[in-house]
C-alpha positions, 0 to 999 in steps of 0.5 A: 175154091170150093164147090157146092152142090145144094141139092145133096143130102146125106146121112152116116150110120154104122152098117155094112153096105156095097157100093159105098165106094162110089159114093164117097168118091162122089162126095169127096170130088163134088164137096156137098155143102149139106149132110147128116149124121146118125151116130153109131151107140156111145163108145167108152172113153176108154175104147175111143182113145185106144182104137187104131188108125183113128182120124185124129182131129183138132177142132179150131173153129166156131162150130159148136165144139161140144156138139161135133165131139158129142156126135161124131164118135169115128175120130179122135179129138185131140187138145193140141194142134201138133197131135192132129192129123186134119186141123179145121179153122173156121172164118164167119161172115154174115150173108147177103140174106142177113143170115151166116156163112161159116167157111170150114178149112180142113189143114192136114197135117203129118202124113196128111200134110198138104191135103187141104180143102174148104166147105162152106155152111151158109144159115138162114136168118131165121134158123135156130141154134139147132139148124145151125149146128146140125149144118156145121155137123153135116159140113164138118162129117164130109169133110173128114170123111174125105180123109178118112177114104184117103187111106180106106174106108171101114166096111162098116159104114153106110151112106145114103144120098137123098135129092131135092126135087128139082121144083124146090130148087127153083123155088129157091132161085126165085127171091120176091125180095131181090135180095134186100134184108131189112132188119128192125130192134129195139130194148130198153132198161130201167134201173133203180135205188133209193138215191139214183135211177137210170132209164135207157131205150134204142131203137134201130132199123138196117136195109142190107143188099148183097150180091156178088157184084154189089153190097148196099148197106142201111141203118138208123139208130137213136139212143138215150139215156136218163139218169137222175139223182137225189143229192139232199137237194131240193130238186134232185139232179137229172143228166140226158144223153142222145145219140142219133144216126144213119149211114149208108153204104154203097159198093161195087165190085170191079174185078177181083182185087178192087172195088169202089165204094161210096160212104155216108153219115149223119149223127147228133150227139149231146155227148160229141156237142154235135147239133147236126153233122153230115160226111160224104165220101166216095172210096176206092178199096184195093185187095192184094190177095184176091176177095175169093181169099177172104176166109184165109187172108186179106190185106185191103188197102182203101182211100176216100175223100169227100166233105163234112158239114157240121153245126154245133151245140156250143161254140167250139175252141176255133169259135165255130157254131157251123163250118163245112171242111173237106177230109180224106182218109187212107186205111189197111186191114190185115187179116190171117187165120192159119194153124199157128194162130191168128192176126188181125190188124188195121190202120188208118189215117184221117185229116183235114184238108183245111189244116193239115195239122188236124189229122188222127192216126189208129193203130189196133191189133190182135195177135194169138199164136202157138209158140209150142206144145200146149203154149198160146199167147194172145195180145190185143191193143190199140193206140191212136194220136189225136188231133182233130177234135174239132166239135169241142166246146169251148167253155171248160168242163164241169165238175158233173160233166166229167164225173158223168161223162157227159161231154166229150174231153180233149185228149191227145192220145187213147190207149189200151192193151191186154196180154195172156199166157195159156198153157194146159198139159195132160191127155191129148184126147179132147172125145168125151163132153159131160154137161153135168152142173154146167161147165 
């Protein structure tokens, strides 16, 4: 498990200095979770690829590549996992605070092989692209100077170590907002020609609490959209969709493999035929692997059962116009990010328990691996069998309706799916960035 010590601050520069040892026992024993970086002046390419008994790195992460390779010039970036000595990953996860948490891992690799560590690098809200990049820059710095002290450090670096005043670190403690987040957005867009014009527009609010023992979650959303068009017809033809709704969300934790939830809905939808519909439904979550595993592995498996209260726009294919059913659900989610790739995978299973033959079944996935040197593939899909479409009208669908999408169609099945191949070969080395004409 990683530590974190929020008061350290640091900063590396190419210069001799003593007792640079001791420092770097510190760092790297205690894992600072903020450091800063000034580089030393630009080497060659040249010079860069050739330097013996460099740190060769592979970066495999969503932390801001370009910049690492522009700022950290005392490693090699290599392009294929299989020359690197530290491979880092990355796993990301919004904060209690509506802010960003990016878990670095740091893999060894060949003679480094089992040398592994984690840090973390959390954002504020508010913080720009640049505050955050420079706290992935300082994170990513300690922990490869942790193996760069491993075999010996240069006597050409310098450290320097900078404390918070202890009144500031108070001052963080106290929050006036007991860790509530709440977030407000809106957009809209006009599009217009001579034969047709669409007008859109959403608003939207969140209330979010976190804790460690507790995630509370809030949000409303309205959409809507206008298109009209001009057929030659006296009065032009004019389509309105609507989409409203709020869910809450409320968890507690009970120990390190389970937790119990409670989840609620409500929602209109001109599209859904759906006047007004209404789900509530307590859950139980258990995690094979414990929660603190969550930026390696998971593999949660939940139940929830509870009632759905429905009216509708039209009468439905049962002849409904209101009905109230109880329903259950049961789901598993898989998720990896290891060296050789990444796996992502869920299923769930949800019926009514009025009929049990008004049931829907979801498969989706997405899978990138390694096969070789400079080989990767990627597959993503999804599939579901569909039995439970109940909110269905039962008149059939115009012509305009369809074309439009303006009305949800029976289907018994969804599904979709999409492979690639990347292979790249050449230079092992990935150090110089040259941001001339874009990309």
């Amino acid at each position: 498990m990683p530590l974190h010590i929020p008061f350290i601050d640091a900063s590396i520069q190419l210069s001799a200095m003593p007792r640079l040892a001791f420092a770097l026992m510190f760092l790297t024993c205690f894992t600072p979770g903020v450091l800063a970086q000034t580089p030393a002046p630009p080497a060659t390419p040249q010079a860069r690829a050739t330097a013996p008994g460099r740190l060769r790195v592979f970066l495999d992460c969503d932390c801001f590549p370009e910049y690492l390779r522009t700022e950290i010039q005392w490693v090699d970036f290599v392009r294929q996992s299989q020359d690197a000595d530290v491979h880092v990953l990355s796993t990301t996860s919004d904060t209690g605070g509506g802010g960003r948490e990016v878990v670095l891992r740091f893999v060894g690799i060949g003679r480094l092989q089992g040398v592994d560590q984690s840090l973390r690098a959390v954002s504020l809200t508010a913080d720009s692209e640049d505050v955050q990049r420079r706290n992935i820059l300082r994170t990513i710095s300690v922990g490869l100077l942790g193996y760069i002290a491993r075999e010996g450090l240069p006597t050409d670096v310098n450290l320097t170590v900078r404390a918070t005043a202890p009144d500031q670190a108070a001052a963080v403690a106290r929050d006036p907002w007991r860790a509530w987040v709440f977030g407000l957005e809106g957009s809209s867009s006009l599009d217009r020609e001579e034969a047709n014009s669409e007008m859109s527009w959403d608003l939207g609010a969140t209330a979010d609490r976190i804790t460690d023992m507790w995630k509370i979650s809030f949000g409303a959303e309205i959409d809507q959209e206008i298109e009209e068009f001009d057929l030659d017809e006296d009065d032009p033809f004019k389509v309105t969709r609507r989409e409203r709704s709020a869910d809450g969300f409320v968890a507690r934790s009970l120990g390190p493999h389970w937790s119990l939830g409670f989840d609620g809905r409500v929602e209109s939808s001109t599209f859904g035929n759906v006047q007004f519909a209404a789900d509530f439904a307590p859950a139980i979550e258990f995690s094979v692997w414990p929660y603190a595993e969550y930026a390696t592995r998971q593999l949660r498996i939940a139940y929830e059962i509870g009632a759905t209260h429905a009216r509708y726009n039209e009468v439905t294919l049962y002849d409904k116009m209101r009905e109230t059913l109880g329903r259950h659900a049961v789901s598993a989610t898989l998720d990896q990010r290891q060296p050789w790739g990444s796996l992502q995978a869920q299923v769930e299973w949800s019926q009514f328990l009025h009929d049990f033959t008004k049931y829907r079944l979801e498969v989706e996935g997405q899978v990138s691996l390694r096969i070789v040197r400079g080989l990767s593939i990627d597959f993503e899909g999804f599939a579901s069998r569909v039995r439970d479409q109940l909110s269905l009208p039962r008149r059939s669908a115009t012509q305009e309706e369809v074309l439009l999408r303006l009305r949800e169609l029976q289907s018994g099945y969804q599904i979709g799916m999409s492979f690639g191949l990347r292979y790249s070969f050449g230079s092992i080395f990935n150090n110089v960035v040259n941001p001339r004409f874009g990309s």
